[in-house]
mmJSON file of the N, C-alpha and C atoms, coordinates in Angstrom:
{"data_MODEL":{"atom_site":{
"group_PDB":["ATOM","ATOM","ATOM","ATOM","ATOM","ATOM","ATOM","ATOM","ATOM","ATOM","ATOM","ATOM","ATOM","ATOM","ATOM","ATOM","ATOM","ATOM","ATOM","ATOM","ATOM","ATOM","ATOM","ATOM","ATOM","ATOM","ATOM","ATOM","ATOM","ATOM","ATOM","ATOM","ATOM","ATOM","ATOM","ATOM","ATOM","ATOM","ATOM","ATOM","ATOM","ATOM","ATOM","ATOM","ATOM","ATOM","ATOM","ATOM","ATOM","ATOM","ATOM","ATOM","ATOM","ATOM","ATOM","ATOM","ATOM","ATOM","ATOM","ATOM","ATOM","ATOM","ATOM","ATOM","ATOM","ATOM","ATOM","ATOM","ATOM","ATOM","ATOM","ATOM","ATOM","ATOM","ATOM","ATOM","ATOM","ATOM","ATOM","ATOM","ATOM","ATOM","ATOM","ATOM","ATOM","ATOM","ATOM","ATOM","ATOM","ATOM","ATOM","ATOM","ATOM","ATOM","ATOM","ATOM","ATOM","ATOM","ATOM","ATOM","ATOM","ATOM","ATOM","ATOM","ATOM","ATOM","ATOM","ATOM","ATOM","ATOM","ATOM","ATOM","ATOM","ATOM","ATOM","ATOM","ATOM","ATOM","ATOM","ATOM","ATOM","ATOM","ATOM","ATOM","ATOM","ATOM","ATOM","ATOM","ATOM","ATOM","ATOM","ATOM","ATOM","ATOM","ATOM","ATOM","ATOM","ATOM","ATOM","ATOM","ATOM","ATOM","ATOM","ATOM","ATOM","ATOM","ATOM","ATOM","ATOM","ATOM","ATOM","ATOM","ATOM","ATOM","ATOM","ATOM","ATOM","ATOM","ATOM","ATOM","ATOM","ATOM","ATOM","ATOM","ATOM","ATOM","ATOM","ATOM","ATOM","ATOM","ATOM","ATOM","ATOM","ATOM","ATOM","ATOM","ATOM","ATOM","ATOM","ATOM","ATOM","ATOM","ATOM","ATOM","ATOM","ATOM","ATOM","ATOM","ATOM","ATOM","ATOM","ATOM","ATOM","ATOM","ATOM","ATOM","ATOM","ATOM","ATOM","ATOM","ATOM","ATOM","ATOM","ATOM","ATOM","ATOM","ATOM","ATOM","ATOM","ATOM","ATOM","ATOM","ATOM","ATOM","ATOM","ATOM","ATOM","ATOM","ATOM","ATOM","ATOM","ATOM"],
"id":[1,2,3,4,5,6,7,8,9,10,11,12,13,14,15,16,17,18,19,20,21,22,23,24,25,26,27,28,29,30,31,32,33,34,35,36,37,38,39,40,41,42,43,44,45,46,47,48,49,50,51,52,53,54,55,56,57,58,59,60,61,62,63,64,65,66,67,68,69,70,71,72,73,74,75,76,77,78,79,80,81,82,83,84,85,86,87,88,89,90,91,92,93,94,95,96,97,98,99,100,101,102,103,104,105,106,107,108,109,110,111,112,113,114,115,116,117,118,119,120,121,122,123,124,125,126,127,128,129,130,131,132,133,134,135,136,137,138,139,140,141,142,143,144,145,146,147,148,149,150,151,152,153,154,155,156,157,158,159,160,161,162,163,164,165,166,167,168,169,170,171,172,173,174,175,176,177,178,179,180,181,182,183,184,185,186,187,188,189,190,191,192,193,194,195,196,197,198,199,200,201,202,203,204,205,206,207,208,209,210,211,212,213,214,215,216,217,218,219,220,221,222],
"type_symbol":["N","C","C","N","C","C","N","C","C","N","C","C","N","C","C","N","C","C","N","C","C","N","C","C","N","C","C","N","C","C","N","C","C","N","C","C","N","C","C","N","C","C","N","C","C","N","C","C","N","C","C","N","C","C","N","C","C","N","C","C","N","C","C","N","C","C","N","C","C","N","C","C","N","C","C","N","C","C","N","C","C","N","C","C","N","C","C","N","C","C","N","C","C","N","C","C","N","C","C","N","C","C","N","C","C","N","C","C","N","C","C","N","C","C","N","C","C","N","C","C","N","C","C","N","C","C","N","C","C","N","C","C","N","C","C","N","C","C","N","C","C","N","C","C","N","C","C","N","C","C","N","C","C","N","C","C","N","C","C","N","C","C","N","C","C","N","C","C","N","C","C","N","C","C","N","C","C","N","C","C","N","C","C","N","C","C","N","C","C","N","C","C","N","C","C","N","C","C","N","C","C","N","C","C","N","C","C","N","C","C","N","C","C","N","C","C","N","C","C","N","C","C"],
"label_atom_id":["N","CA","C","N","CA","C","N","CA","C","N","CA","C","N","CA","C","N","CA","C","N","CA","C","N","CA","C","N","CA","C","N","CA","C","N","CA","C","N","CA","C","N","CA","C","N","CA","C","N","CA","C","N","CA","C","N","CA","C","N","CA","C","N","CA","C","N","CA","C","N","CA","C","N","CA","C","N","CA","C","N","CA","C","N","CA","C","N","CA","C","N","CA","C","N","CA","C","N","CA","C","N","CA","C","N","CA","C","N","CA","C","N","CA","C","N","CA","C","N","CA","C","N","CA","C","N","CA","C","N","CA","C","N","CA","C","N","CA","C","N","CA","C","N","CA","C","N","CA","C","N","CA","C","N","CA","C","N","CA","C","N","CA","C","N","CA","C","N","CA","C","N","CA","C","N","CA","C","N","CA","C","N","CA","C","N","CA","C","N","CA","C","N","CA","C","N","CA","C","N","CA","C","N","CA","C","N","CA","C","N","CA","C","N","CA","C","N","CA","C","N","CA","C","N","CA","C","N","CA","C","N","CA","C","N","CA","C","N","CA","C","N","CA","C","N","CA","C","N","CA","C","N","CA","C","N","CA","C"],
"label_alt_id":[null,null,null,null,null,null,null,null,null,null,null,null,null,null,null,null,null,null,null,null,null,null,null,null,null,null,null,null,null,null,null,null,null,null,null,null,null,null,null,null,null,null,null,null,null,null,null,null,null,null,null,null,null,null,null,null,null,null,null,null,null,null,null,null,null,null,null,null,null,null,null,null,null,null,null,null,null,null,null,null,null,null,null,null,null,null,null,null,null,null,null,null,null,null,null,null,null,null,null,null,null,null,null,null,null,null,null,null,null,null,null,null,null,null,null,null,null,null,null,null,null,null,null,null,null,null,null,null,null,null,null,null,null,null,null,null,null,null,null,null,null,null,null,null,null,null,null,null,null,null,null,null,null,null,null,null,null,null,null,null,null,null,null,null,null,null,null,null,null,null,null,null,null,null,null,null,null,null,null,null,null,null,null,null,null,null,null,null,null,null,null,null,null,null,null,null,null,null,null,null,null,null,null,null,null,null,null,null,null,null,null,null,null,null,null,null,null,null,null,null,null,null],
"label_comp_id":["UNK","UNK","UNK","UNK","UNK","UNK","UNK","UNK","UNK","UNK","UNK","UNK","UNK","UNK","UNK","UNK","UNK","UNK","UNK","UNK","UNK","UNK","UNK","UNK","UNK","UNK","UNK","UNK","UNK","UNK","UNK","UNK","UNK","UNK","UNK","UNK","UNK","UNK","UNK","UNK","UNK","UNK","UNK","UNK","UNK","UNK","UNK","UNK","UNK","UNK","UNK","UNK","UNK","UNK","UNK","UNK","UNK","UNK","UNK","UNK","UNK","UNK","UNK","UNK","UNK","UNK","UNK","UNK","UNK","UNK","UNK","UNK","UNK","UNK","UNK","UNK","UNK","UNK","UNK","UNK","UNK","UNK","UNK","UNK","UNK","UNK","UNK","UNK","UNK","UNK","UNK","UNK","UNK","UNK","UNK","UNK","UNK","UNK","UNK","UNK","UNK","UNK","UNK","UNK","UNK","UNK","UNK","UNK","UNK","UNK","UNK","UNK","UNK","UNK","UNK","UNK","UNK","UNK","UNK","UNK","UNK","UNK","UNK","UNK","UNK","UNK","UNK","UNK","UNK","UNK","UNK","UNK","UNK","UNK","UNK","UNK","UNK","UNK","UNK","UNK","UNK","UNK","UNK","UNK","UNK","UNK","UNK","UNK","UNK","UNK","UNK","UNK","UNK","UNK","UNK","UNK","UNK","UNK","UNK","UNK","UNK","UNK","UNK","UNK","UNK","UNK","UNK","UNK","UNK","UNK","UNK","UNK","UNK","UNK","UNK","UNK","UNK","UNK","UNK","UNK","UNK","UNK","UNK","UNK","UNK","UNK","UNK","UNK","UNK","UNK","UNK","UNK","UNK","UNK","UNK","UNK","UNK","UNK","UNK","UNK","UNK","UNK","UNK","UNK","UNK","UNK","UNK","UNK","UNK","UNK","UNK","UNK","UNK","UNK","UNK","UNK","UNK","UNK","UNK","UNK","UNK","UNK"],
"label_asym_id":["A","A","A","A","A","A","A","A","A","A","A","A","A","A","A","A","A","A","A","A","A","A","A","A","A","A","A","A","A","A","A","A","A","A","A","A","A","A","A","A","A","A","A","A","A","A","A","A","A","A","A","A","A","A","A","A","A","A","A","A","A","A","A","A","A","A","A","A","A","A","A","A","A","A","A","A","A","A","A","A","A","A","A","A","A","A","A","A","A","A","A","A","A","A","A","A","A","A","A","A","A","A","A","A","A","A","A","A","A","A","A","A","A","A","A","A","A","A","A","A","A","A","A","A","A","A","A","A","A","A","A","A","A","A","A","A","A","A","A","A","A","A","A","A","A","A","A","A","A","A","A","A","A","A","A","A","A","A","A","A","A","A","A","A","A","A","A","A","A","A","A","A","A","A","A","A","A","A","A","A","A","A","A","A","A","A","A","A","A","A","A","A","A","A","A","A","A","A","A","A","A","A","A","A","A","A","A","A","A","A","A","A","A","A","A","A","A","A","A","A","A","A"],
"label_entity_id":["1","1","1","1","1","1","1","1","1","1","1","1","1","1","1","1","1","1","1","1","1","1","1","1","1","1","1","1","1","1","1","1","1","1","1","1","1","1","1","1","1","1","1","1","1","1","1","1","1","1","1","1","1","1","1","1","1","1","1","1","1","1","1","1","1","1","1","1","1","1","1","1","1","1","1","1","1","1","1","1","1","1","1","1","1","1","1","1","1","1","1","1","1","1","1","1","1","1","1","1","1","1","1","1","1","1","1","1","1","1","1","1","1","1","1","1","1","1","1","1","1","1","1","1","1","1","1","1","1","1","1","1","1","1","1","1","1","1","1","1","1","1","1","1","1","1","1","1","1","1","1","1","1","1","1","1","1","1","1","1","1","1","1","1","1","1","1","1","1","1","1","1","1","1","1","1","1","1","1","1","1","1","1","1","1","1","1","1","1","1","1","1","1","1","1","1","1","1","1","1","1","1","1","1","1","1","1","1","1","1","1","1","1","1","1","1","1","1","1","1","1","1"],
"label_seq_id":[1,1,1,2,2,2,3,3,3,4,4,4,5,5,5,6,6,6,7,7,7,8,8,8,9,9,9,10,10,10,11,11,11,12,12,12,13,13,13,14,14,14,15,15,15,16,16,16,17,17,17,18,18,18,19,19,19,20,20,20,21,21,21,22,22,22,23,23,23,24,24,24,25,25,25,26,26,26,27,27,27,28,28,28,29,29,29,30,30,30,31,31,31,32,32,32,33,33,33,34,34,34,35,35,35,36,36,36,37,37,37,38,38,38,39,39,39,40,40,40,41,41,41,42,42,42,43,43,43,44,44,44,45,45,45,46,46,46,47,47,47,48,48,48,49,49,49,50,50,50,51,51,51,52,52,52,53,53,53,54,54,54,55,55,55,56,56,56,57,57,57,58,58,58,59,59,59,60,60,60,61,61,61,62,62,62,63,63,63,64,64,64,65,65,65,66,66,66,67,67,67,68,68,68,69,69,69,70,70,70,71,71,71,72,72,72,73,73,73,74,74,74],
"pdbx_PDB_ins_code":[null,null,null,null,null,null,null,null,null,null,null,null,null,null,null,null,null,null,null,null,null,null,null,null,null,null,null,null,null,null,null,null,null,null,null,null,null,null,null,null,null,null,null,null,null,null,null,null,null,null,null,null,null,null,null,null,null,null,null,null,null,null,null,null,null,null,null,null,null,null,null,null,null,null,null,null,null,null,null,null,null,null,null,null,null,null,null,null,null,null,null,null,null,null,null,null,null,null,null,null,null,null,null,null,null,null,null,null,null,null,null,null,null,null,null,null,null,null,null,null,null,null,null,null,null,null,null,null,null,null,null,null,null,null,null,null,null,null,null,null,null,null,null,null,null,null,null,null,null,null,null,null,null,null,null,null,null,null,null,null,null,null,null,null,null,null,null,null,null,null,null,null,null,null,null,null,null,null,null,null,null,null,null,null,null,null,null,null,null,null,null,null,null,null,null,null,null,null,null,null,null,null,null,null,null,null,null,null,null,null,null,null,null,null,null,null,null,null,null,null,null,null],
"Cartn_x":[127.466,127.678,126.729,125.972,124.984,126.153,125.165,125.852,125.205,125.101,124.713,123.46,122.376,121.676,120.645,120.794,119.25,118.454,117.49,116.277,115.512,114.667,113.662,112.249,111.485,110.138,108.985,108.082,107.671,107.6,107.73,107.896,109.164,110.084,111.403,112.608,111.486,112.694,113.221,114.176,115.521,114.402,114.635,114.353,115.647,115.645,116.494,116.583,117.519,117.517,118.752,118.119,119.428,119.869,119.294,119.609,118.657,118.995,117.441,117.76,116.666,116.317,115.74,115.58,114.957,113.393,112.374,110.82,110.198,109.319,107.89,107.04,107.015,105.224,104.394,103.041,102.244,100.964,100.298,99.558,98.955,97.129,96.343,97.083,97.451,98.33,99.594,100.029,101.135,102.312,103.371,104.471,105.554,106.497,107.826,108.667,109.837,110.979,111.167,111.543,112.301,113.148,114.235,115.348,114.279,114.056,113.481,114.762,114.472,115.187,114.485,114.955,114.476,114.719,113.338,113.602,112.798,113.134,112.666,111.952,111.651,111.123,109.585,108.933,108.425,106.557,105.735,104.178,103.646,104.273,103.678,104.684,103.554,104.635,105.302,104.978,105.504,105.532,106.077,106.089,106.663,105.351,105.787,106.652,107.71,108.308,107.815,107.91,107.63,107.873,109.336,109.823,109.385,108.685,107.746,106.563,106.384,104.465,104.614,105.697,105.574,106.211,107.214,107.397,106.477,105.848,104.638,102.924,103.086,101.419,100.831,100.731,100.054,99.28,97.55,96.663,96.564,96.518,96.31,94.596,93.664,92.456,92.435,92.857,92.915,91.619,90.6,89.38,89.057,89.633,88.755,89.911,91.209,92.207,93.126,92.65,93.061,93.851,94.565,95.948,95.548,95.655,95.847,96.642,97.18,98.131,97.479,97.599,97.438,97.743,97.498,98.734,99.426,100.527,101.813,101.957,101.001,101.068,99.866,98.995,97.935,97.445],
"Cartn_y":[96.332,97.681,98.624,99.297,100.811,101.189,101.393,102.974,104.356,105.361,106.515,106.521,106.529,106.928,108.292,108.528,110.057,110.028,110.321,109.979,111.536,111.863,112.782,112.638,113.542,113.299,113.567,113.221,113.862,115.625,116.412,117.575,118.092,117.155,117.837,117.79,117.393,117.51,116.28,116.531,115.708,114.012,112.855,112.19,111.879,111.676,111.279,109.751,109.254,107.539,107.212,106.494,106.657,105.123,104.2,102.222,101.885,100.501,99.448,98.641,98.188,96.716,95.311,94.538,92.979,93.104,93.035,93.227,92.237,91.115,90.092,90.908,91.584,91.786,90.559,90.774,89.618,90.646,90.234,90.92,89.53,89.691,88.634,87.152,86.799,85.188,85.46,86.406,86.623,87.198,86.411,86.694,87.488,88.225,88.558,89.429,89.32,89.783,91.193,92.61,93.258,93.461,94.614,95.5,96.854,97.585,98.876,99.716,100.389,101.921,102.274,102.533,103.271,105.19,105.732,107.302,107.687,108.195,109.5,110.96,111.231,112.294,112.24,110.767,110.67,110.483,110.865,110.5,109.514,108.615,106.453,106.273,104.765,103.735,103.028,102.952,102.153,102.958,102.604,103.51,101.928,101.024,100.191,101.065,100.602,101.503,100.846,101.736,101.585,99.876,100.04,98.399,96.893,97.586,96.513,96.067,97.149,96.819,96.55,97.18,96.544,94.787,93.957,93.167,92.235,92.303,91.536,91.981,92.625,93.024,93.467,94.768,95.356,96.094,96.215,97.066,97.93,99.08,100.257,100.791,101.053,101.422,102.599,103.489,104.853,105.586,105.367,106.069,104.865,103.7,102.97,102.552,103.447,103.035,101.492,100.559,99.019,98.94,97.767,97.301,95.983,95.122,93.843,93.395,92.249,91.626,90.803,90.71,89.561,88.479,87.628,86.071,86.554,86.631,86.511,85.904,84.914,83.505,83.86,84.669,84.293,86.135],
"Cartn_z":[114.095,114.563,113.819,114.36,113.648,113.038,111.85,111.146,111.067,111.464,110.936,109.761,110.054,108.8,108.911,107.618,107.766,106.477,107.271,106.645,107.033,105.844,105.622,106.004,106.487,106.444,105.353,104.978,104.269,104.297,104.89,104.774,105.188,105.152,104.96,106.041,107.202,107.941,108.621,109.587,109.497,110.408,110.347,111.551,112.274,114.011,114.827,114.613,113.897,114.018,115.325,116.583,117.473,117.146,116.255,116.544,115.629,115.757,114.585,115.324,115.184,115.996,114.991,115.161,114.322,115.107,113.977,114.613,113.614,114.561,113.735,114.065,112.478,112.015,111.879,112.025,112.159,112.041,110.341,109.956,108.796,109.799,109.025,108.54,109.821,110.163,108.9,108.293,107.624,108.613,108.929,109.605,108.757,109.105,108.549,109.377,109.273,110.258,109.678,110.025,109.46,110.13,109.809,110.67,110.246,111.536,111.396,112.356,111.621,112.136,113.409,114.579,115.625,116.136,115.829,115.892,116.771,117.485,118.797,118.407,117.029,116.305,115.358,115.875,114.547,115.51,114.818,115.949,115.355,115.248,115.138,115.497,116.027,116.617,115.716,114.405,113.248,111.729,111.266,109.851,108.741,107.964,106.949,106.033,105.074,103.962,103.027,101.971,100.297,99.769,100.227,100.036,100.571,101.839,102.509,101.922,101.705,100.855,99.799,99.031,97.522,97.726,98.582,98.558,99.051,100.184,100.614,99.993,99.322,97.895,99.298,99.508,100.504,99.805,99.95,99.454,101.056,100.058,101.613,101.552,102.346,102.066,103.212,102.391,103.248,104.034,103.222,103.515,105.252,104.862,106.003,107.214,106.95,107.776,107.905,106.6,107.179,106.181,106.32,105.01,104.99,103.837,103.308,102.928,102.986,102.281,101.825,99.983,99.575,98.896,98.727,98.262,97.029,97.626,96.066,94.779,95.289,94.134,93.014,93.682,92.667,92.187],
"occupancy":[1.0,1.0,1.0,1.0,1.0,1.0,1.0,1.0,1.0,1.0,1.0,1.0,1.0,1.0,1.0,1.0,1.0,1.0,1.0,1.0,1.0,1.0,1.0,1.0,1.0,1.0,1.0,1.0,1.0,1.0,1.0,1.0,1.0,1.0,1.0,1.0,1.0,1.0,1.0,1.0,1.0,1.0,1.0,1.0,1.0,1.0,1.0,1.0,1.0,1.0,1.0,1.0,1.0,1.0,1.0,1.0,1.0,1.0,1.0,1.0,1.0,1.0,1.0,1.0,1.0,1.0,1.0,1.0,1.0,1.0,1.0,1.0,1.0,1.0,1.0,1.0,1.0,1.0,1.0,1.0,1.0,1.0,1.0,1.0,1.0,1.0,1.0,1.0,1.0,1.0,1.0,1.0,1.0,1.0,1.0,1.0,1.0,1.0,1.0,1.0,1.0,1.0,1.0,1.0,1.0,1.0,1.0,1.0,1.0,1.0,1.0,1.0,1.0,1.0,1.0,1.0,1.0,1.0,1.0,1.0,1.0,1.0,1.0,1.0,1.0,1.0,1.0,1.0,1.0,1.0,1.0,1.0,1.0,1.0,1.0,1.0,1.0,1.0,1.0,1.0,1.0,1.0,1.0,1.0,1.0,1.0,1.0,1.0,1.0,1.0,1.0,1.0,1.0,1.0,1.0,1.0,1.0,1.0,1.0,1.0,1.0,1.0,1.0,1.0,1.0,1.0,1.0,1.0,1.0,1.0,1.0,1.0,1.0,1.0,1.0,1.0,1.0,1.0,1.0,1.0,1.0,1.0,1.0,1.0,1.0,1.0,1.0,1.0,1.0,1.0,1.0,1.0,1.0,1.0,1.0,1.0,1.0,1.0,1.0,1.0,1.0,1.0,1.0,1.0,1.0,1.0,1.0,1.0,1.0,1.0,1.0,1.0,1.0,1.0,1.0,1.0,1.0,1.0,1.0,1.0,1.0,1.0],
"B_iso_or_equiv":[0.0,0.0,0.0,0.0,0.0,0.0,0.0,0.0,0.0,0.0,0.0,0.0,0.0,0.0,0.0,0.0,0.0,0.0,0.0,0.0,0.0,0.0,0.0,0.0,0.0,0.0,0.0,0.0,0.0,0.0,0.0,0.0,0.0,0.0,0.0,0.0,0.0,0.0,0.0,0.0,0.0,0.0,0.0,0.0,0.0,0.0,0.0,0.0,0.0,0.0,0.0,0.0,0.0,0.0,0.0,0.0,0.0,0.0,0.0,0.0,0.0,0.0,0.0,0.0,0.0,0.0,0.0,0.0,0.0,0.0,0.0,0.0,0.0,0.0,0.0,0.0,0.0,0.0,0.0,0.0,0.0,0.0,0.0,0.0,0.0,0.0,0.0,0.0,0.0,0.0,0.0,0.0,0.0,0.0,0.0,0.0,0.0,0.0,0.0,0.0,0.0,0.0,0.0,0.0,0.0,0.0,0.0,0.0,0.0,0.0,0.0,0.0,0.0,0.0,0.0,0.0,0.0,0.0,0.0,0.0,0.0,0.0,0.0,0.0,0.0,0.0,0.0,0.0,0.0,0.0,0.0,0.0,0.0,0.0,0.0,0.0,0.0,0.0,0.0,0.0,0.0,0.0,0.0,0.0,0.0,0.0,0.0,0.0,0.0,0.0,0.0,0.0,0.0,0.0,0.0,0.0,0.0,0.0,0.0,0.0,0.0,0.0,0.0,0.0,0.0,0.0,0.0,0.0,0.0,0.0,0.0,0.0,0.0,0.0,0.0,0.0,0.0,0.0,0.0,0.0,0.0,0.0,0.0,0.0,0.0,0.0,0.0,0.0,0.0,0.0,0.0,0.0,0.0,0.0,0.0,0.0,0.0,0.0,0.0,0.0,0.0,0.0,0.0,0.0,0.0,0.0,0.0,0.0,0.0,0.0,0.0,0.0,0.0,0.0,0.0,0.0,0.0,0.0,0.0,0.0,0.0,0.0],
"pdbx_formal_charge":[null,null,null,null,null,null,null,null,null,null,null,null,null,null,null,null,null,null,null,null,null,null,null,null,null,null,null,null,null,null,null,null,null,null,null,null,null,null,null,null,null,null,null,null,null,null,null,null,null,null,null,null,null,null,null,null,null,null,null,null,null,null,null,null,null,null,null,null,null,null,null,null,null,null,null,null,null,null,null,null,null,null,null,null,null,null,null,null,null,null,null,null,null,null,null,null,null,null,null,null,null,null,null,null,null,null,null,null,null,null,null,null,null,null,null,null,null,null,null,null,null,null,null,null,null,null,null,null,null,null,null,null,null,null,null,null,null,null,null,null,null,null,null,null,null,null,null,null,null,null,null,null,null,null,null,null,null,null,null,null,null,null,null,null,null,null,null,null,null,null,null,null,null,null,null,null,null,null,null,null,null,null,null,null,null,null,null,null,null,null,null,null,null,null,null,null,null,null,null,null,null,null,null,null,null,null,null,null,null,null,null,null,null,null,null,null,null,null,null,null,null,null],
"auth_seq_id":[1,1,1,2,2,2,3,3,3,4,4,4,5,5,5,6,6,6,7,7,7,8,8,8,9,9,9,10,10,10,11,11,11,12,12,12,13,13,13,14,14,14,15,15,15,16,16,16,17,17,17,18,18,18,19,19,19,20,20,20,21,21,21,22,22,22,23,23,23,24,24,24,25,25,25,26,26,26,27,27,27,28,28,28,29,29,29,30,30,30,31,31,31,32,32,32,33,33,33,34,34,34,35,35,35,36,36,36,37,37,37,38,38,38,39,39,39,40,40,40,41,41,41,42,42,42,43,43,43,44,44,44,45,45,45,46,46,46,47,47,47,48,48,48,49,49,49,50,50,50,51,51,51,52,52,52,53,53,53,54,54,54,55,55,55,56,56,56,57,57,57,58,58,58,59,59,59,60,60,60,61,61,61,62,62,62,63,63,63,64,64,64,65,65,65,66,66,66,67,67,67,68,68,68,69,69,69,70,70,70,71,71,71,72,72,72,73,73,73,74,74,74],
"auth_comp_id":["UNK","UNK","UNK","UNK","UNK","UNK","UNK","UNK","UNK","UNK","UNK","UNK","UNK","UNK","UNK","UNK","UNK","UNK","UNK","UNK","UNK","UNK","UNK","UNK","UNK","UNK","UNK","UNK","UNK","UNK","UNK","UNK","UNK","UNK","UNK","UNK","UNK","UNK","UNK","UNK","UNK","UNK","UNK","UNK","UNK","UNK","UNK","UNK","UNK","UNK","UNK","UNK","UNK","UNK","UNK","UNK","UNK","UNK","UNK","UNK","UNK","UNK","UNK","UNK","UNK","UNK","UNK","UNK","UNK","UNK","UNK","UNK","UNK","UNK","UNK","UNK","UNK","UNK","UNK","UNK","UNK","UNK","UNK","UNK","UNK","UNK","UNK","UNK","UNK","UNK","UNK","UNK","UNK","UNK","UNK","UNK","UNK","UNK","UNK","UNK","UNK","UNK","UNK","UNK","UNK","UNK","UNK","UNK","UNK","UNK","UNK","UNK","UNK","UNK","UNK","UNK","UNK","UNK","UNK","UNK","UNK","UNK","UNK","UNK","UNK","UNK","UNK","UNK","UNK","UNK","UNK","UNK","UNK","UNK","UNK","UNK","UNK","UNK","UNK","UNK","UNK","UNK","UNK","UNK","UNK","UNK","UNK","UNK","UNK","UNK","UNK","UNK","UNK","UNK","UNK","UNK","UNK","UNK","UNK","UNK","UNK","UNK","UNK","UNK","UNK","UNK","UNK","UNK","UNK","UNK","UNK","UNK","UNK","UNK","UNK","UNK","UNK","UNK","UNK","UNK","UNK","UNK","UNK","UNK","UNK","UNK","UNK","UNK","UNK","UNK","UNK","UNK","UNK","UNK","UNK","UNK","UNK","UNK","UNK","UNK","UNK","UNK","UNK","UNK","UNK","UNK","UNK","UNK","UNK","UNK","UNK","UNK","UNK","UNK","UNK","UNK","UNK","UNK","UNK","UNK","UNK","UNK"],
"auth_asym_id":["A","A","A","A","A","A","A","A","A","A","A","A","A","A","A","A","A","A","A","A","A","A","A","A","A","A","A","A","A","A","A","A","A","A","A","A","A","A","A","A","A","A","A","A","A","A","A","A","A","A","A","A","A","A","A","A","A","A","A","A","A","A","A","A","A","A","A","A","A","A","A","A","A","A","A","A","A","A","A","A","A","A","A","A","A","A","A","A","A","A","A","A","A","A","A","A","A","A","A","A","A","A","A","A","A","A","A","A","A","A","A","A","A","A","A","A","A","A","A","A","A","A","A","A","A","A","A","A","A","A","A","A","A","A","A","A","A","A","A","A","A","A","A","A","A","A","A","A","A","A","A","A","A","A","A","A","A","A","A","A","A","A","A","A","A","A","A","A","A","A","A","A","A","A","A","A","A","A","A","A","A","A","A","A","A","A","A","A","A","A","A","A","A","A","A","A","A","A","A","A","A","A","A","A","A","A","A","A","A","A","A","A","A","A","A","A","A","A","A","A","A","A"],
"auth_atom_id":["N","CA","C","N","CA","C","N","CA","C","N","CA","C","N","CA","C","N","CA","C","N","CA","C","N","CA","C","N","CA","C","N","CA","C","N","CA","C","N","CA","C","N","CA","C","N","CA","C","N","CA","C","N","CA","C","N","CA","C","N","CA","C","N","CA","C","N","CA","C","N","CA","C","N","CA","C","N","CA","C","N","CA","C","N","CA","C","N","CA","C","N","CA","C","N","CA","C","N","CA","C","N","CA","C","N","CA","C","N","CA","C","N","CA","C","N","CA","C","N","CA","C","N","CA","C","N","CA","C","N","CA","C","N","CA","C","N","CA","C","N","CA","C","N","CA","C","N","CA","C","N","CA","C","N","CA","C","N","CA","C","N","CA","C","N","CA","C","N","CA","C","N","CA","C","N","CA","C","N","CA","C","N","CA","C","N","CA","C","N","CA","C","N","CA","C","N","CA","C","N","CA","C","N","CA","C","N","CA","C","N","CA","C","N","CA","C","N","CA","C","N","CA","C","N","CA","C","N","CA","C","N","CA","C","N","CA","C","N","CA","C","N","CA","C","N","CA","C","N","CA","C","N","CA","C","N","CA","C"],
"pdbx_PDB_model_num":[1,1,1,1,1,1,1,1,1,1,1,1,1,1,1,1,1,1,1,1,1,1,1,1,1,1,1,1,1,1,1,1,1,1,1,1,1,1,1,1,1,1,1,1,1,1,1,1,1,1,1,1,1,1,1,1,1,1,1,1,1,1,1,1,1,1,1,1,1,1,1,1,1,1,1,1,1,1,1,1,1,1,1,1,1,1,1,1,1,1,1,1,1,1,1,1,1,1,1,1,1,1,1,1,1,1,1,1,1,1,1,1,1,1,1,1,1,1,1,1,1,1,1,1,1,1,1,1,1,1,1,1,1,1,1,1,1,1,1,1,1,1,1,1,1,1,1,1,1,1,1,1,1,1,1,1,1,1,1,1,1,1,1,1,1,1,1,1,1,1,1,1,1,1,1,1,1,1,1,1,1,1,1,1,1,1,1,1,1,1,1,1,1,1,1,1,1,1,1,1,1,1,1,1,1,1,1,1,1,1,1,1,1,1,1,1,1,1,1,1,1,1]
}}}
């Protein structure tokens, strides 16, 4: 059963979460399942969280728009 959640934007205001759904990311033959929140307020189609990237070692390269993941192990 959903529960109710709210969440902020970076500038403050409210997002509409109406459900979450189960989603395979599939980034550079790296697979993983999440539960994402689904919102009607937000301009992307996706928003990774903090907790995602720090668990799968995501380098972000802002200037060139791309993300990496790289091996955990080493």
């Amino acid at each position: 059963m959903y529960k109710h959640k709210s969440h902020k934007s970076a500038n403050s205001t409210s997002i509409n979460i109406i459900g979450e759904i189960q989603l395979e990311i599939k980034i550079q033959g790296h697979t993983t399942l999440i539960l994402a929140d689904v919102a009607t307020n937000i301009i992307t189609d996706l928003l990774l969280g903090n907790d995602w990237i720090a668990e799968n070692n995501v380098i972000i390269d802002s200037p060139q728009r791309h993300i990496f993941l790289t091996d955990k192990y080493y």
